[in-house]
mmCIF file as Biopython writes it, N, C-alpha, C and O atoms, coordinates in Angstrom:
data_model
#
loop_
_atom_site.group_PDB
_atom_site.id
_atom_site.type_symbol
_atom_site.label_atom_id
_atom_site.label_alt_id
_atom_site.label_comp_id
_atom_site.label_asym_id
_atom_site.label_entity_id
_atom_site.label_seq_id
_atom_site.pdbx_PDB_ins_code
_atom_site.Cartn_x
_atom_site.Cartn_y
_atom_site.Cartn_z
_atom_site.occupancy
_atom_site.B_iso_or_equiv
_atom_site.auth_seq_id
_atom_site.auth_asym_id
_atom_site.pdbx_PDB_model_num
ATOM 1   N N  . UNK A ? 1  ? -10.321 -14.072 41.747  1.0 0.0 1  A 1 
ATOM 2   C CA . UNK A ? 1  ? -11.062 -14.393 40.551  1.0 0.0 1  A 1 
ATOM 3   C C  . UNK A ? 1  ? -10.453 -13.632 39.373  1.0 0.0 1  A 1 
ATOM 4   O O  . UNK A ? 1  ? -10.029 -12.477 39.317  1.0 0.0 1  A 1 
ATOM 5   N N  . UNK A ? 2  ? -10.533 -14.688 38.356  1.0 0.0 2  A 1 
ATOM 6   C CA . UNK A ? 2  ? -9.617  -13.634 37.150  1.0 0.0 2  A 1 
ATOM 7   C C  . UNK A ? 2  ? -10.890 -13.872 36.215  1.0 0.0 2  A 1 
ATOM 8   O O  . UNK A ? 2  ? -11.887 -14.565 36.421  1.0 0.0 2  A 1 
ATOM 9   N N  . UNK A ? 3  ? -10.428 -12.821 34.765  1.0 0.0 3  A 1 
ATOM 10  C CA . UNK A ? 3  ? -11.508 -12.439 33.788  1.0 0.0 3  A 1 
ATOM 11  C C  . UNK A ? 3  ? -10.565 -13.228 32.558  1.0 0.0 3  A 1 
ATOM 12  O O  . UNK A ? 3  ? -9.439  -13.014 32.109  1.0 0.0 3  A 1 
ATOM 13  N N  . UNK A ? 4  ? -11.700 -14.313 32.243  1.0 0.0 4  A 1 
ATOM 14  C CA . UNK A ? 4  ? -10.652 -14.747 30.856  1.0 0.0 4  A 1 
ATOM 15  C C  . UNK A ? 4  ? -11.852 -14.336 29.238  1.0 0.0 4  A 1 
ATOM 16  O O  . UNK A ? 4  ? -12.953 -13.835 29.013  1.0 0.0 4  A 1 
ATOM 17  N N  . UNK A ? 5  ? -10.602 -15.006 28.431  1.0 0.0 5  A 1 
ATOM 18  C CA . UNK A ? 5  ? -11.280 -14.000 27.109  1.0 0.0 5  A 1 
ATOM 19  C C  . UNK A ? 5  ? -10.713 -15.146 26.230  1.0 0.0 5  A 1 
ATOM 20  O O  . UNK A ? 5  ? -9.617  -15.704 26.260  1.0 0.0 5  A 1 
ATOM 21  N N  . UNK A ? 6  ? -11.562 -15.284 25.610  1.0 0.0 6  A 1 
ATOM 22  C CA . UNK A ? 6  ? -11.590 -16.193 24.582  1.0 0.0 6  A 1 
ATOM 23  C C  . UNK A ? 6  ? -10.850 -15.638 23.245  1.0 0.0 6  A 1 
ATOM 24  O O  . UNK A ? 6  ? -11.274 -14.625 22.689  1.0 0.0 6  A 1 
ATOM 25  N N  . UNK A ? 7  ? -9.448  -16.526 22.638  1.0 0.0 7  A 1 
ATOM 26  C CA . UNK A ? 7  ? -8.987  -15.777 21.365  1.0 0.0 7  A 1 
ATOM 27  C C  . UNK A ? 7  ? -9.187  -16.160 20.162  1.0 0.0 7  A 1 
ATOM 28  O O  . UNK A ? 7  ? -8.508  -15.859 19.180  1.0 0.0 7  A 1 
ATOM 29  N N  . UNK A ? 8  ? -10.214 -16.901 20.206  1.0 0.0 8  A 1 
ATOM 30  C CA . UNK A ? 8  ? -11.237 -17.287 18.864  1.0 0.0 8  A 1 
ATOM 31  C C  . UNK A ? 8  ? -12.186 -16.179 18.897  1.0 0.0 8  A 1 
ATOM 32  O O  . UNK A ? 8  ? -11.945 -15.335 18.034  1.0 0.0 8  A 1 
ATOM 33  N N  . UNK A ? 9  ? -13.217 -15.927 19.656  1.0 0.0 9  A 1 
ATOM 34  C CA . UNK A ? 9  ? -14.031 -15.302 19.811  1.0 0.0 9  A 1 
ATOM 35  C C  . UNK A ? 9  ? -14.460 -13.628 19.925  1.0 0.0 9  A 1 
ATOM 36  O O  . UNK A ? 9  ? -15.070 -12.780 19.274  1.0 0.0 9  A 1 
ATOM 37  N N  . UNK A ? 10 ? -13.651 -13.779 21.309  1.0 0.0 10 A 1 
ATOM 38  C CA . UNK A ? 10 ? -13.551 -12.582 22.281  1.0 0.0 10 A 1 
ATOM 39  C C  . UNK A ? 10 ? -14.909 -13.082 23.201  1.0 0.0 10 A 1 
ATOM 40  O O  . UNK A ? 10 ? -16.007 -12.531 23.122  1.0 0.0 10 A 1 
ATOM 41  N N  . UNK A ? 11 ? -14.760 -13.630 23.620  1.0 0.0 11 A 1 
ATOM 42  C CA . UNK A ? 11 ? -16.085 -14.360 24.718  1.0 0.0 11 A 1 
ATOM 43  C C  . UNK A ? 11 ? -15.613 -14.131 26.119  1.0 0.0 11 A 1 
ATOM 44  O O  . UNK A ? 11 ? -14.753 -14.934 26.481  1.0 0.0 11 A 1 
ATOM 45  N N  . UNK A ? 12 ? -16.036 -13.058 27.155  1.0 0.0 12 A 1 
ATOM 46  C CA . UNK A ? 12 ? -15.347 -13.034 28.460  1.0 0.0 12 A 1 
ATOM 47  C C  . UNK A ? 12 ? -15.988 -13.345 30.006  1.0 0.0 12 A 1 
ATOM 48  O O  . UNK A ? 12 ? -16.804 -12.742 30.703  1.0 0.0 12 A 1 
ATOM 49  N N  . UNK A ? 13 ? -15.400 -14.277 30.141  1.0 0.0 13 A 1 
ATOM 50  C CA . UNK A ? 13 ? -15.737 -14.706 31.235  1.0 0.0 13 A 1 
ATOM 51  C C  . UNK A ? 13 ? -15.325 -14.684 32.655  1.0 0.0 13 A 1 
ATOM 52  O O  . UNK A ? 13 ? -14.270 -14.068 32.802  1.0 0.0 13 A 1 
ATOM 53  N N  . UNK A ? 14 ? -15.643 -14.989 33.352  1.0 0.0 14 A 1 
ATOM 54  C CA . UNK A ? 14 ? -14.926 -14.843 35.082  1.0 0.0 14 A 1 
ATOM 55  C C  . UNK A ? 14 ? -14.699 -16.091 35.743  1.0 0.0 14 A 1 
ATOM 56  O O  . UNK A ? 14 ? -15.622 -16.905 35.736  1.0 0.0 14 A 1 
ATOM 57  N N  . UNK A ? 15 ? -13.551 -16.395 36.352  1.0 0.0 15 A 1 
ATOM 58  C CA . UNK A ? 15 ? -13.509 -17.356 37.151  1.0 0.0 15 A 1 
ATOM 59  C C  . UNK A ? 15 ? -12.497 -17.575 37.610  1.0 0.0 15 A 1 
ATOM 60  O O  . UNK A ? 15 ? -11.580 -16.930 37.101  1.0 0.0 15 A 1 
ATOM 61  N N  . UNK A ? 16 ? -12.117 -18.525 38.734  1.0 0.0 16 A 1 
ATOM 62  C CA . UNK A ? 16 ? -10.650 -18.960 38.808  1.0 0.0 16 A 1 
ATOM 63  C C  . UNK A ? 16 ? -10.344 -19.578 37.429  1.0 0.0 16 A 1 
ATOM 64  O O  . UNK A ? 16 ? -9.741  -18.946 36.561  1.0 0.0 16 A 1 
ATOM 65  N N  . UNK A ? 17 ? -10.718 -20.650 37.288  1.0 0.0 17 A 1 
ATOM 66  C CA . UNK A ? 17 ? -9.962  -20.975 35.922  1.0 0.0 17 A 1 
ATOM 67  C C  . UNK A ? 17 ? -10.826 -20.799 34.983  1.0 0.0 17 A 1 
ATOM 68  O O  . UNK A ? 17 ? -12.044 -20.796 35.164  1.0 0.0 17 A 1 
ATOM 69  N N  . UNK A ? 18 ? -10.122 -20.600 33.653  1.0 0.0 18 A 1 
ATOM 70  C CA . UNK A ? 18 ? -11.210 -20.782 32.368  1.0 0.0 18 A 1 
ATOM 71  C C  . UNK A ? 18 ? -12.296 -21.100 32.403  1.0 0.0 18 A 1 
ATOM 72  O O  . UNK A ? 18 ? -12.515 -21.609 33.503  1.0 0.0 18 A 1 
ATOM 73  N N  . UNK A ? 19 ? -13.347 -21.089 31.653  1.0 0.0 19 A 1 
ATOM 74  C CA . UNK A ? 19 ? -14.481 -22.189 31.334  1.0 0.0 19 A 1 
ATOM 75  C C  . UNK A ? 19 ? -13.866 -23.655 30.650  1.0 0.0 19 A 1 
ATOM 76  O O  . UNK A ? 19 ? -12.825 -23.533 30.004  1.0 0.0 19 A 1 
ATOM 77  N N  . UNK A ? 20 ? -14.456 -25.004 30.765  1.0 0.0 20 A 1 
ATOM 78  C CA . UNK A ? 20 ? -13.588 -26.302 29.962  1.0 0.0 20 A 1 
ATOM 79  C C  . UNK A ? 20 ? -14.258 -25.583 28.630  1.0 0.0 20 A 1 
ATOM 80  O O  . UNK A ? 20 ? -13.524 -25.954 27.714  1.0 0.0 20 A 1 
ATOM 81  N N  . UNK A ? 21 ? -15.291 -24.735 28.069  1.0 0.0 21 A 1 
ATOM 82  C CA . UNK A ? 21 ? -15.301 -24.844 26.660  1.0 0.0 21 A 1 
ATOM 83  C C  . UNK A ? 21 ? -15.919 -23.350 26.084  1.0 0.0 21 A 1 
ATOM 84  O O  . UNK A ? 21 ? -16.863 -22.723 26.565  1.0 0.0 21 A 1 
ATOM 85  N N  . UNK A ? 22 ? -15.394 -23.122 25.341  1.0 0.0 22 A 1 
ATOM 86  C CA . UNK A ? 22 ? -16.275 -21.588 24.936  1.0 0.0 22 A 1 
ATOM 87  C C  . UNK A ? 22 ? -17.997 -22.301 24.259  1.0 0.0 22 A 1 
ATOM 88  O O  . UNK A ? 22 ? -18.398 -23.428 23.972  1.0 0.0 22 A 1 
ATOM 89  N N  . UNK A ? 23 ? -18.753 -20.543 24.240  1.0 0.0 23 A 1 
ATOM 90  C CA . UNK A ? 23 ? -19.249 -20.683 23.973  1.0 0.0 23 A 1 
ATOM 91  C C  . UNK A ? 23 ? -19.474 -20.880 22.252  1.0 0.0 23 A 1 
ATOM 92  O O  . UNK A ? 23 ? -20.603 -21.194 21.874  1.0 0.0 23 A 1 
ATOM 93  N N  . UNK A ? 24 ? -18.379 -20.688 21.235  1.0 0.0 24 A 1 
ATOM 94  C CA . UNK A ? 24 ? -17.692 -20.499 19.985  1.0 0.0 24 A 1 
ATOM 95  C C  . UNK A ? 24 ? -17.306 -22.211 20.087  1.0 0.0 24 A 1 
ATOM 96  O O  . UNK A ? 24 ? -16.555 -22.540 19.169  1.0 0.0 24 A 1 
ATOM 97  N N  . UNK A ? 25 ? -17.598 -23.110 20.825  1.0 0.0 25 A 1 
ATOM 98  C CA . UNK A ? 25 ? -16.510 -24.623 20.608  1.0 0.0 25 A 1 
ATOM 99  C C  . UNK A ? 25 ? -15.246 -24.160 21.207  1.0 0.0 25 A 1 
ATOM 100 O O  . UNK A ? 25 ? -14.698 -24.961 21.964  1.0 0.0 25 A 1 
ATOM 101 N N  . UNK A ? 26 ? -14.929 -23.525 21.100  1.0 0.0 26 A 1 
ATOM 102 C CA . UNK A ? 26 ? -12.855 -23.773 21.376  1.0 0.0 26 A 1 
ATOM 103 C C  . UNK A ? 26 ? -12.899 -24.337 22.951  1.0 0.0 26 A 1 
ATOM 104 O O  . UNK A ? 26 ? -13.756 -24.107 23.804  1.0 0.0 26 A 1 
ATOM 105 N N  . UNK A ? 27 ? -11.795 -25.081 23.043  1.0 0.0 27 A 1 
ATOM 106 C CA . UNK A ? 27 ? -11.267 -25.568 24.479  1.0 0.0 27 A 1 
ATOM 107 C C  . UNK A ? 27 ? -10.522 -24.548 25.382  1.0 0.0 27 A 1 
ATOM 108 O O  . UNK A ? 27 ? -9.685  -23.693 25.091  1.0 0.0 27 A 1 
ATOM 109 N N  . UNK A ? 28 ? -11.151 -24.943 26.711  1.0 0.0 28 A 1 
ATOM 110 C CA . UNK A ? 28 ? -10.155 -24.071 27.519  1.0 0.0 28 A 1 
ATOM 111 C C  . UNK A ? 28 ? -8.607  -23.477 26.809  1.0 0.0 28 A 1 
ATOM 112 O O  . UNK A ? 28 ? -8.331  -22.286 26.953  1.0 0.0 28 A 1 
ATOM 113 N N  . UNK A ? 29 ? -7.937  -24.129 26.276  1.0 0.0 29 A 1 
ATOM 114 C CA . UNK A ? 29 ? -6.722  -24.013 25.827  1.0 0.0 29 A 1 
ATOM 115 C C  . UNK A ? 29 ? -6.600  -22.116 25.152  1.0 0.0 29 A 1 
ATOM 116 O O  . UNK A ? 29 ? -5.726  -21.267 25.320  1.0 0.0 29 A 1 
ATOM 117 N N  . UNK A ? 30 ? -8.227  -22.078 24.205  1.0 0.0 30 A 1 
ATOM 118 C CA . UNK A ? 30 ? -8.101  -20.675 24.352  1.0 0.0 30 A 1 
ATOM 119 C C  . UNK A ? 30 ? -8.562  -19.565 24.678  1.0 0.0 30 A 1 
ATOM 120 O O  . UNK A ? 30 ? -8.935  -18.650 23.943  1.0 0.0 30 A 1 
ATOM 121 N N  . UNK A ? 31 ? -8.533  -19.660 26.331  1.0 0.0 31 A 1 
ATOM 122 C CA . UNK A ? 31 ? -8.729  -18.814 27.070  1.0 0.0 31 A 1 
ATOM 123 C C  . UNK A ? 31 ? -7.475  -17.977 27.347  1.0 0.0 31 A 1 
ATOM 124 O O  . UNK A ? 31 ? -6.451  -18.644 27.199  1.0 0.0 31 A 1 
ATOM 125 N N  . UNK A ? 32 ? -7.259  -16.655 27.721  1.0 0.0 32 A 1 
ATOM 126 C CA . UNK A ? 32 ? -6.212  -16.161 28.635  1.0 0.0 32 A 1 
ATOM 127 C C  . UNK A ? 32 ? -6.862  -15.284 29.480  1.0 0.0 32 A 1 
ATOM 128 O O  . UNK A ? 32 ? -8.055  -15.033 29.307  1.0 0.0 32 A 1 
ATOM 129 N N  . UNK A ? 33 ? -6.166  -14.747 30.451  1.0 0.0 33 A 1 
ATOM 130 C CA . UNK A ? 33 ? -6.503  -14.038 31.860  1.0 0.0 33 A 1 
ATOM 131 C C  . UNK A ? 33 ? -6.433  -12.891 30.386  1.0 0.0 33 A 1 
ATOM 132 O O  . UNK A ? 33 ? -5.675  -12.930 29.416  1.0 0.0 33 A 1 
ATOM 133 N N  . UNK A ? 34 ? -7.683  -11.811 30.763  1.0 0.0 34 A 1 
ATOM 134 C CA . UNK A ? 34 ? -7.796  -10.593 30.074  1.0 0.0 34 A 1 
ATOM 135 C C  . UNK A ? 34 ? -6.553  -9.694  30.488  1.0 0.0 34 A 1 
ATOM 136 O O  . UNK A ? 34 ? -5.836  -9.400  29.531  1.0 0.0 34 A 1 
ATOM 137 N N  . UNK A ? 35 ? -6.227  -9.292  31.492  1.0 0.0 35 A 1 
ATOM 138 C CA . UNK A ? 35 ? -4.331  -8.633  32.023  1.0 0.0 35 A 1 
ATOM 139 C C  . UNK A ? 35 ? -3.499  -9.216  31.044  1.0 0.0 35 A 1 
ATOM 140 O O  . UNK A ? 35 ? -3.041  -8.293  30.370  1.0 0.0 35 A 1 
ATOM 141 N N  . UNK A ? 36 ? -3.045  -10.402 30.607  1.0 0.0 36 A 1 
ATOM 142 C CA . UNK A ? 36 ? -1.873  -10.815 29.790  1.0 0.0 36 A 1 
ATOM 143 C C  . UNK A ? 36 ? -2.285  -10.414 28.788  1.0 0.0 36 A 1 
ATOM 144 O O  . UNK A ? 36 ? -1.538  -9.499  28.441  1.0 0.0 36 A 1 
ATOM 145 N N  . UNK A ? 37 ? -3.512  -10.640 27.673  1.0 0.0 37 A 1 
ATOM 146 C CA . UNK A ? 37 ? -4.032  -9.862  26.722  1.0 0.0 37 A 1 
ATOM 147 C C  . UNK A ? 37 ? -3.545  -8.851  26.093  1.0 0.0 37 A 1 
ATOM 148 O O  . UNK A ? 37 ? -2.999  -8.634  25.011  1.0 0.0 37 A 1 
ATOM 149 N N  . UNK A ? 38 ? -3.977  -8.074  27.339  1.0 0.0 38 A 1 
ATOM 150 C CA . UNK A ? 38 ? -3.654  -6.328  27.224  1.0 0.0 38 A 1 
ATOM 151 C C  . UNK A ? 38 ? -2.335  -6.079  27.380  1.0 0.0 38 A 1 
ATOM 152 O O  . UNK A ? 38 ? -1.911  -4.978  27.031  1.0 0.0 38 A 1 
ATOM 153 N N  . UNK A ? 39 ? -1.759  -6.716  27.740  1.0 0.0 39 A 1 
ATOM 154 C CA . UNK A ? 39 ? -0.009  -6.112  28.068  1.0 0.0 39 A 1 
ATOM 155 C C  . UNK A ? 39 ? 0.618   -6.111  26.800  1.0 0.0 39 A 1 
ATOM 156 O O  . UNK A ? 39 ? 1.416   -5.347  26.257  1.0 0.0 39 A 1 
ATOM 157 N N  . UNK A ? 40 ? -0.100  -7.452  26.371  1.0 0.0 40 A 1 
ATOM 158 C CA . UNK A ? 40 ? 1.041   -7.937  24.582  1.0 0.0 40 A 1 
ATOM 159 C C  . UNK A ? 40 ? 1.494   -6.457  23.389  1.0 0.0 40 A 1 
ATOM 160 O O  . UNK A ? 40 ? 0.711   -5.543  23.128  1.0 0.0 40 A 1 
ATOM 161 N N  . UNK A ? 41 ? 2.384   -6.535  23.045  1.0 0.0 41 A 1 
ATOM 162 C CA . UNK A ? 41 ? 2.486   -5.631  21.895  1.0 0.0 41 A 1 
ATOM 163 C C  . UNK A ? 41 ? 1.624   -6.004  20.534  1.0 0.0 41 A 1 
ATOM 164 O O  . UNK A ? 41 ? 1.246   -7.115  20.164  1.0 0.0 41 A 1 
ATOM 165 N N  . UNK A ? 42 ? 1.391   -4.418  19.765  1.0 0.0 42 A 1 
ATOM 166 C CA . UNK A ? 42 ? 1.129   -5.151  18.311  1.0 0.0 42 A 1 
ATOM 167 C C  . UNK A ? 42 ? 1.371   -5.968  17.517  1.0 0.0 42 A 1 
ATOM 168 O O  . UNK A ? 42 ? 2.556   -6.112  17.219  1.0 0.0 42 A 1 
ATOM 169 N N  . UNK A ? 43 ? 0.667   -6.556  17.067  1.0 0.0 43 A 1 
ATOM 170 C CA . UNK A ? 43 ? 1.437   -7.601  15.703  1.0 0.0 43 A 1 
ATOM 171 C C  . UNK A ? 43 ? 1.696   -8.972  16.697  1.0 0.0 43 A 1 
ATOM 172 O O  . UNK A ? 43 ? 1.876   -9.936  15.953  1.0 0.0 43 A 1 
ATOM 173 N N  . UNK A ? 44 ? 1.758   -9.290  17.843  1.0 0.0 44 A 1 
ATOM 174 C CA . UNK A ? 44 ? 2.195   -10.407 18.726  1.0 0.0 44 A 1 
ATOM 175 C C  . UNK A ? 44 ? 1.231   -11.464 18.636  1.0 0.0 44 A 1 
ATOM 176 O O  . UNK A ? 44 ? 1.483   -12.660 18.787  1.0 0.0 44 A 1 
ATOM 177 N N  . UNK A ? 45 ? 0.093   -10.947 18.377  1.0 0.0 45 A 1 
ATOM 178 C CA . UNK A ? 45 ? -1.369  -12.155 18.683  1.0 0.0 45 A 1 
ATOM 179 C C  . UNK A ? 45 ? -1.152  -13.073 17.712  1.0 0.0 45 A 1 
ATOM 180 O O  . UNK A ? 45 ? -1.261  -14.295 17.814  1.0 0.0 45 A 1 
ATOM 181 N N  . UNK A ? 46 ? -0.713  -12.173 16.380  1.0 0.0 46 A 1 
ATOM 182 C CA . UNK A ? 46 ? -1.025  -13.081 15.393  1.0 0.0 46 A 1 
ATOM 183 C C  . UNK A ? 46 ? 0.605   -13.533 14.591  1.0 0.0 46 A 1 
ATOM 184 O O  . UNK A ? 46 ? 0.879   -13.968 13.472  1.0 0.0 46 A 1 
ATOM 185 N N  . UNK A ? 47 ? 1.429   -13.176 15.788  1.0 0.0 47 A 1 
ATOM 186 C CA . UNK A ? 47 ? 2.636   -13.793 15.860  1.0 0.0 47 A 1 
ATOM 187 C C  . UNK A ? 47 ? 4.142   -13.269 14.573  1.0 0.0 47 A 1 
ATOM 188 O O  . UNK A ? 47 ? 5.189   -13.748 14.135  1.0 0.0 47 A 1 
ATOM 189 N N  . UNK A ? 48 ? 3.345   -12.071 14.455  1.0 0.0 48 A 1 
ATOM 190 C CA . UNK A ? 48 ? 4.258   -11.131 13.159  1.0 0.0 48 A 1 
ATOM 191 C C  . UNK A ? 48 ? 4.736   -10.141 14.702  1.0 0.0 48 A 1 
ATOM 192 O O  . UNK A ? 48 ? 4.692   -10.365 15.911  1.0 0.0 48 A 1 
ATOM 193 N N  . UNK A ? 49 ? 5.283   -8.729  13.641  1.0 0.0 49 A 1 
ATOM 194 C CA . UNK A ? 49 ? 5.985   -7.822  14.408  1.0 0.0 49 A 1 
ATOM 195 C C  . UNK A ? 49 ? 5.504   -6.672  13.315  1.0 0.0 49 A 1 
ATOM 196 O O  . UNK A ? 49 ? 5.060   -6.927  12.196  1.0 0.0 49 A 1 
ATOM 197 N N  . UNK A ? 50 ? 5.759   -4.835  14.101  1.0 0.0 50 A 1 
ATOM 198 C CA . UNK A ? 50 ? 5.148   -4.042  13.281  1.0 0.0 50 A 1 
ATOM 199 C C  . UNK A ? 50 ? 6.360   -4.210  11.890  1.0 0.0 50 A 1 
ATOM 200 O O  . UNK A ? 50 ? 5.772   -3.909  10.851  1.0 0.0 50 A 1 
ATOM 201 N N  . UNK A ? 51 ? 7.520   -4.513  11.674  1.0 0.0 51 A 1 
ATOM 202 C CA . UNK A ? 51 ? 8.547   -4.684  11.135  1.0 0.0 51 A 1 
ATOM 203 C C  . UNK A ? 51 ? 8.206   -5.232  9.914   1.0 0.0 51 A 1 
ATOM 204 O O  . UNK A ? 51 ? 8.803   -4.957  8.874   1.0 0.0 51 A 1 
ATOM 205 N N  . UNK A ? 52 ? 6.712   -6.456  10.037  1.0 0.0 52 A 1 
ATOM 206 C CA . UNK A ? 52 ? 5.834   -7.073  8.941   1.0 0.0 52 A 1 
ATOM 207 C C  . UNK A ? 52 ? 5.175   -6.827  8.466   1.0 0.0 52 A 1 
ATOM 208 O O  . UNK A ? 52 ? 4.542   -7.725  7.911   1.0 0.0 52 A 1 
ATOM 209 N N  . UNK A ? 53 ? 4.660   -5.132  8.229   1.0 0.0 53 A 1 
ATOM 210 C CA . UNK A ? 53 ? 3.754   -4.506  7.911   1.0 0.0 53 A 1 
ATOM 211 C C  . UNK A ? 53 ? 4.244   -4.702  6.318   1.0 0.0 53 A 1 
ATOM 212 O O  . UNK A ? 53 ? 5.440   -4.919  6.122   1.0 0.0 53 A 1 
ATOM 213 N N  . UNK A ? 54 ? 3.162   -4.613  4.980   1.0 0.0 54 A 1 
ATOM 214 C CA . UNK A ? 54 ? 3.484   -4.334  3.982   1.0 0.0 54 A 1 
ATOM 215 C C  . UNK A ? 54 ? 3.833   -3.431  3.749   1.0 0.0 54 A 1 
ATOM 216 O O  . UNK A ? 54 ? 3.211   -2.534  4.320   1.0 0.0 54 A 1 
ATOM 217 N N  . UNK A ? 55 ? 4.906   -2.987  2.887   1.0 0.0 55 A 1 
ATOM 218 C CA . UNK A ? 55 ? 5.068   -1.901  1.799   1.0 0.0 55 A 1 
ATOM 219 C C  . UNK A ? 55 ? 4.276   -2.339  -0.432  1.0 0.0 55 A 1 
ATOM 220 O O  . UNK A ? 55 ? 4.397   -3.207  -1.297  1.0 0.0 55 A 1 
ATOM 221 N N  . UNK A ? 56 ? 3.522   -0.930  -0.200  1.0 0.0 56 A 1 
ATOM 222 C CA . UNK A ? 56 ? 3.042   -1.380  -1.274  1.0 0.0 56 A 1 
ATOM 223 C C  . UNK A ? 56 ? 3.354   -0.157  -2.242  1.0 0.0 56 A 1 
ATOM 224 O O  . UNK A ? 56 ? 2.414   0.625   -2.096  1.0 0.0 56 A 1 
ATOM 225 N N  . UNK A ? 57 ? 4.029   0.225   -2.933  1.0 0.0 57 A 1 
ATOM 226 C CA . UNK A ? 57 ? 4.498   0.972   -4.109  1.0 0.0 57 A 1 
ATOM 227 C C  . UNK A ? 57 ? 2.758   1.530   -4.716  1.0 0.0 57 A 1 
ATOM 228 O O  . UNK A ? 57 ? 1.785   0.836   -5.010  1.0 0.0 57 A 1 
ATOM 229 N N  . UNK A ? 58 ? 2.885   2.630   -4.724  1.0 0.0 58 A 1 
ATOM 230 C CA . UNK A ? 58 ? 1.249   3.394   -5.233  1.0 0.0 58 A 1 
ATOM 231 C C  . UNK A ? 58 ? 1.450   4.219   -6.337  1.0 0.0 58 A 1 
ATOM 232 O O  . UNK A ? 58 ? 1.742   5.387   -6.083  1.0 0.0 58 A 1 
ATOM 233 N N  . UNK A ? 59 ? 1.355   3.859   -7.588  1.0 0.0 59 A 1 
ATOM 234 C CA . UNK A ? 59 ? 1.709   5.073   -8.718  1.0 0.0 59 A 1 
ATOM 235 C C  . UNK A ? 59 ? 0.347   6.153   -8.731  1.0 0.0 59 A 1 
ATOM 236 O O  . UNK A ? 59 ? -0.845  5.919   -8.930  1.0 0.0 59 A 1 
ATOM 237 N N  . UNK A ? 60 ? 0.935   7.181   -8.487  1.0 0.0 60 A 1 
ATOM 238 C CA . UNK A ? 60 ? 0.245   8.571   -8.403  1.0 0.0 60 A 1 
ATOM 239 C C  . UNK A ? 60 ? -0.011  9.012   -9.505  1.0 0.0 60 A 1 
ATOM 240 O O  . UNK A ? 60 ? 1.047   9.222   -10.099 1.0 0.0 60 A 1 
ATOM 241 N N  . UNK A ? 61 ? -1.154  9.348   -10.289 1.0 0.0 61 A 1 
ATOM 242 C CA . UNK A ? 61 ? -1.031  10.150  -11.425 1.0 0.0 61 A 1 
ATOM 243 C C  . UNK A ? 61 ? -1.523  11.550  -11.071 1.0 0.0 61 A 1 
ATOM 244 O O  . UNK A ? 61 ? -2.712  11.794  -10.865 1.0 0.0 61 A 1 
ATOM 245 N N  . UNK A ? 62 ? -0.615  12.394  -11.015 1.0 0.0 62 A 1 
ATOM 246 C CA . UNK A ? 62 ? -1.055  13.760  -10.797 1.0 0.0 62 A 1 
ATOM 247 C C  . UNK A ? 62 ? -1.449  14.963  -11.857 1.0 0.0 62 A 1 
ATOM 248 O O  . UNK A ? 62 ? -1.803  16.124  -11.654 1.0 0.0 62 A 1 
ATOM 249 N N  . UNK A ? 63 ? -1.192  14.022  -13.373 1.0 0.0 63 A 1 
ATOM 250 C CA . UNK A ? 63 ? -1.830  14.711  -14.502 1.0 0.0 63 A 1 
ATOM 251 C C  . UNK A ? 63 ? -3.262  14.788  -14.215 1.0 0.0 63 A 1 
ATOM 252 O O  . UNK A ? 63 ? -3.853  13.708  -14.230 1.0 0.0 63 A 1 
ATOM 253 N N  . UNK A ? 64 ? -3.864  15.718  -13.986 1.0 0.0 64 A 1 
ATOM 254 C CA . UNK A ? 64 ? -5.792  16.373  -14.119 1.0 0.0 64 A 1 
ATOM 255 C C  . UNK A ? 64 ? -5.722  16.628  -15.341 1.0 0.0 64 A 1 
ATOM 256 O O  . UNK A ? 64 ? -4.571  16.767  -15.756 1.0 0.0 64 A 1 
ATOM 257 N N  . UNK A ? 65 ? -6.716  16.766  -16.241 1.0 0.0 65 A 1 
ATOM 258 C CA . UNK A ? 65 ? -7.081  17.052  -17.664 1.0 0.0 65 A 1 
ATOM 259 C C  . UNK A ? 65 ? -8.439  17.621  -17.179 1.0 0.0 65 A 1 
ATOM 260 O O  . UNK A ? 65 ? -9.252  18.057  -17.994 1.0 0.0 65 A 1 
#
């Protein structure tokens, strides 16, 4: 028996296979076994890399009055 997890949601369930439907609407399609989940690196779910992180330039004013 595997534990699947919904990646609309986070809805987790048990079974041999998926549920056919979350409780959120989505189709089996997005379920995964909770193990593959957890293995993925950062930034992978949502299909970037940490490499895509912004850089944002911050002007400091360190004049106090």
């Amino acid at each position: 028996m595997s534990r699947w997890v919904c990646t609309k949601c986070g809805h987790e369930a048990e079974g041999v296979n998926p549920p056919k439907k979350c409780t959120c609407g989505a189709s089996k399609d997005s379920f995964e076994i909770m193990e593959e989940r957890a293995q993925r690196e950062p930034g992978e779910e949502m299909g970037g890399s940490e490499d895509d992180e912004w850089e944002e330039d911050i002007e400091v004013d360190d004049d106090f009055d």
